[in-house]
C-alpha positions in Angstrom: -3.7 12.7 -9.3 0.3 12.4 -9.8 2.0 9.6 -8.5 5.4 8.0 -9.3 6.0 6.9 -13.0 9.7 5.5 -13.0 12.7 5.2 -10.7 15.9 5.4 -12.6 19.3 3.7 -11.9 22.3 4.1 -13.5 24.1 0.4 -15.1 27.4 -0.5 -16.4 25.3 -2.7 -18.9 22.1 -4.7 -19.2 23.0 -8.3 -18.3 21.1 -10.5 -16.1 18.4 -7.9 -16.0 15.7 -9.2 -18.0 16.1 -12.6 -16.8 15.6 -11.2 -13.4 12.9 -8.8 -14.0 11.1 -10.2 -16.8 11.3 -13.8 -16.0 11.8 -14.2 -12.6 10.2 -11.4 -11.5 7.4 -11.4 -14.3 7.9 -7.7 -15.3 7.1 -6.7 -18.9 9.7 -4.8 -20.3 8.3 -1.9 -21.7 10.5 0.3 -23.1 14.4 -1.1 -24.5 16.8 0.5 -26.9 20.8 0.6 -26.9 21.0 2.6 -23.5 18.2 1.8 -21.7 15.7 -1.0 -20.5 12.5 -0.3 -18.4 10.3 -3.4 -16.5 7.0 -2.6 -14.5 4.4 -5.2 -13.3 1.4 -2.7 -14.6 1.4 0.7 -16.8 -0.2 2.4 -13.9 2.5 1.2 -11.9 6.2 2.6 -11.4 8.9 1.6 -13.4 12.0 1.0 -13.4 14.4 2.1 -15.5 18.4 1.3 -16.2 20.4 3.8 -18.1 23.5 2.5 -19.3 26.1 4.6 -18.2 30.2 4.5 -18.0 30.3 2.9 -14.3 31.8 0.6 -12.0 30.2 -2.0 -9.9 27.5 -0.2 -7.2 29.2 -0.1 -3.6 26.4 1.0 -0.9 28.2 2.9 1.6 27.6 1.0 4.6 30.5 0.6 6.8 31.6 -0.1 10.5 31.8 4.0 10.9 28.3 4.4 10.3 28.1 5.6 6.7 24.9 4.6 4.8 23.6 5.2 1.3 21.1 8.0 0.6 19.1 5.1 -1.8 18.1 1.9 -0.1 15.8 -0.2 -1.5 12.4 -0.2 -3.6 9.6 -2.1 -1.7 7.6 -4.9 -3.5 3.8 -5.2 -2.0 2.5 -9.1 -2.6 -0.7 -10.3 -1.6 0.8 -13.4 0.1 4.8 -13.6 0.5 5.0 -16.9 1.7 3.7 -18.3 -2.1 6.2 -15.7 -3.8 9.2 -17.1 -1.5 8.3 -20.9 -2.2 8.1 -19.7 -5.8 11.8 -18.3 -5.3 13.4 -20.9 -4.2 11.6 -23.2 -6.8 13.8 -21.5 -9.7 16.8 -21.4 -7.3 17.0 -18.3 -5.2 17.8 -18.5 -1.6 16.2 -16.2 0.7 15.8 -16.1 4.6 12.1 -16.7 5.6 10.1 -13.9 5.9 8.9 -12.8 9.4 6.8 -10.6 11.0 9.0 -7.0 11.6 7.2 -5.6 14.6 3.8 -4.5 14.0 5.5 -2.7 10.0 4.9 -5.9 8.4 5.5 -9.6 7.1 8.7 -9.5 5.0 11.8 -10.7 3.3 14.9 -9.5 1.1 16.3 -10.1 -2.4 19.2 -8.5 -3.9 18.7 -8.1 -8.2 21.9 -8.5 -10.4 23.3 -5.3 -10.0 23.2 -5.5 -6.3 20.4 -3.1 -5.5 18.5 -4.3 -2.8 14.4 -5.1 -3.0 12.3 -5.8 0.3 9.1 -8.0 -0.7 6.6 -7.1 2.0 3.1 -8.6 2.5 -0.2 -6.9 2.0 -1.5 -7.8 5.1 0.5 -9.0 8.9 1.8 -12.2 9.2 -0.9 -14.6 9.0 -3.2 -12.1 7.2 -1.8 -13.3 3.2 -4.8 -13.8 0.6 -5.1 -17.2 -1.0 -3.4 -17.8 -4.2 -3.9 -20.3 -6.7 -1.2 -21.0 -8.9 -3.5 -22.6 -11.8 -5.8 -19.5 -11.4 -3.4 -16.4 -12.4 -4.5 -14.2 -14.8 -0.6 -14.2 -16.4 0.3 -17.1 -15.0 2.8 -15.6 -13.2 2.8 -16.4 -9.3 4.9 -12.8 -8.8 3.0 -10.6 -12.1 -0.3 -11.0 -10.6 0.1 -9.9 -7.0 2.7 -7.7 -7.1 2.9 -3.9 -6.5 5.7 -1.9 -7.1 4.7 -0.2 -3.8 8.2 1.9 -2.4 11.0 3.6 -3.1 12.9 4.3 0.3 15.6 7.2 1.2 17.4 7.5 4.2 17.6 11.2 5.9 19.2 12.8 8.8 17.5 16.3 8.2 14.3 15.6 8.8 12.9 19.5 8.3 14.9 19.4 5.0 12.9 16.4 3.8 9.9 17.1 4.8 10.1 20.6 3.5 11.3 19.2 0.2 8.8 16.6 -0.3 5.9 18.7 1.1 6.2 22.1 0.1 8.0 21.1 -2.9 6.4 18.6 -4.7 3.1 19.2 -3.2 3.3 15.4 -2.0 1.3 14.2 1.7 2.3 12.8 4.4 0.2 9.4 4.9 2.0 7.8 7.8 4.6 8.2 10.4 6.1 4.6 11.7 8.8 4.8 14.6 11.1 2.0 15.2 12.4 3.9 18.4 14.7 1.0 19.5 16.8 0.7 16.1 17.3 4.3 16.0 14.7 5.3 13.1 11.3 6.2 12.0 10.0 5.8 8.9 8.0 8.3 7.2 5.7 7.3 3.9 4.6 10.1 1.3 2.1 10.0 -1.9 0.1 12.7 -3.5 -3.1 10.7 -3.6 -6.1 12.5 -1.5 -7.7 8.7 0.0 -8.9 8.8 3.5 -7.1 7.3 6.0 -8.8 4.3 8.1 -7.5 5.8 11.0 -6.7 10.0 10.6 -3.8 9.1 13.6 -0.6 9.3 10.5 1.1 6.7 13.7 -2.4 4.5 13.8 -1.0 0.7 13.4 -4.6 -0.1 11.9 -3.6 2.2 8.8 -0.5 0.2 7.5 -1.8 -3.5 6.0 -3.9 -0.7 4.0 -1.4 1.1 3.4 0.8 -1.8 1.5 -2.1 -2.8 -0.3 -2.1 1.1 -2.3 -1.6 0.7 -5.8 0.7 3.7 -6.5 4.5 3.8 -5.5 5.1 5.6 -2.5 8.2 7.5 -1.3 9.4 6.2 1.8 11.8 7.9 4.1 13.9 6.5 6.8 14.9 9.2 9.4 17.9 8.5 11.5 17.7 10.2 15.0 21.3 10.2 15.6 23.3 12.8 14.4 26.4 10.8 14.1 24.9 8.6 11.2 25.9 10.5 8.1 24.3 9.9 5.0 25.9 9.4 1.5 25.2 9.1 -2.4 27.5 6.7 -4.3 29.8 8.7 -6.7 28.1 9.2 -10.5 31.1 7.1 -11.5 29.4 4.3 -9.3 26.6 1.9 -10.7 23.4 3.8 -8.6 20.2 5.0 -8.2 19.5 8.4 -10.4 16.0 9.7 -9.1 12.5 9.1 -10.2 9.9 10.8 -12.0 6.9 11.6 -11.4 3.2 12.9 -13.2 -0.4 12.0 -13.8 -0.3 10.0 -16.9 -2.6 7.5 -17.8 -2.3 4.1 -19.2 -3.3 5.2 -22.6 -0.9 8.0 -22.3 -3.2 10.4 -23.4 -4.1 12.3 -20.1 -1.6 14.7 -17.8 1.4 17.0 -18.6 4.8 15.8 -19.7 6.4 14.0 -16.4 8.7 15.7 -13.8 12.0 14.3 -13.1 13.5 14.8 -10.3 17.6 14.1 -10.3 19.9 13.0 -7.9 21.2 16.5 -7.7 18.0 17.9 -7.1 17.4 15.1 -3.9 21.5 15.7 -2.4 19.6 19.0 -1.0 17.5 17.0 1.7 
């Protein structure tokens, strides 16, 4: 089955990040040399991956005109956010505490060195987190060893666009459609694993704590309804996000065809 195998970013250089990832984060860094560094939590897992690149500092489009970035955010799945954010704020970090986001999920935001932004979002609702014991971690790492490198999240105004590109494209399936009518957006969620739903209803509330608990990156997509939102990349000249790749290697890399990439050029089309 093919699923995500690394997100790519581009980086005027590699400082802070290992401290961030690695350390803080508890990441192993596995792959380094003079123009790149790659971190993932498992080798089944995602990646990512910062290319060094001649850039300035990343500047997400948001303004007061309604401009937003094409790249978001990636999504990190933990089995109870409440331990990770005490943890957090233990080495230093300040964070707002994490709530319940209607009836998505229990969450909070970080922001890594660079300034891309991560959401860290619960496996299960508010009140639904899975004991942790500090002294009983595998790695010994309160954030290693509940962590899933779970989203990587796009925002759309062409809808048909995306979902022909994602669908018909790269053969990947729809797994569930959340709206959040009132802020103006509804988020749609794509993998190309073959699991049965809990629910077959793609808008079934009962499908999502299941949902964040897959342990595959999923492409998530954040439709805006309005037509006068407009939608922008950062200029390649700009620190950024550069695409992902995707295939169906296994962890002892002997299994599947050589991974897919898909560029930023090849996503400006949706």
């Amino acid at each position: 089955m093919k699923r995500i195998t690394a997100t790519y970013f581009r980086v005027s250089d590699f400082t802070d990040l290992e401290a961030f990832y690695a350390d803080l984060l508890g990441m192993t860094v596995v792959y380094r040399d003079a123009d790149s560094i790659a971190f993932s939590f498992d080798c089944s897992q995602n990646s990512l991956v910062f290319q060094k690149a001649d850039v300035s500092n990343y500047q997400a489009p948001i303004t007061n005109f309604g401009v937003k970035d094409f790249y978001w955010k990636i999504g990190i799945t933990l089995k109870n956010l409440d331990e990770a954010v005490s943890y957090f704020r233990e080495k230093g970090l300040v964070l707002n505490d994490p709530c319940q986001f209607r009836d998505i999920g229990y969450m909070t935001k970080m922001t890594d060195p660079k300034g891309f932004h991560i959401e860290l979002l619960q496996q299960g609702f508010e009140g639904n987190a899975e004991a942790l014991d500090r002294g009983t971690l595998a790695s010994g790492h309160v954030i290693a060893d509940q962590a899933i490198l779970a989203h990587i999240t796009l925002r759309v105004t062409d809808l048909g666009a995306a979902r022909d590109y994602f669908e018909d494209k790269l053969g990947m399936r729809l797994m569930s459609i959340q709206p959040v009518s009132d802020r103006g957006f509804c988020l749609y969620f794509y993998s190309w694993n073959n699991e049965a739903l809990p629910v077959p209803d793609l808008e079934a509330v009962d499908n999502r704590e299941w949902l964040w608990r897959r342990p595959y990156s999923l492409i998530e997509l954040q439709h805006w309804e309005d037509p006068a939102v407009l939608i922008s990349q950062v200029s390649m000249d700009q620190t950024g996000f550069d695409g992902f790749s995707f295939g169906d290697t296994s962890c002892d890399g002997e299994t599947g065809p050589v991974e897919n990439r898909v560029t930023l050029t090849e996503l400006s089309t949706i």
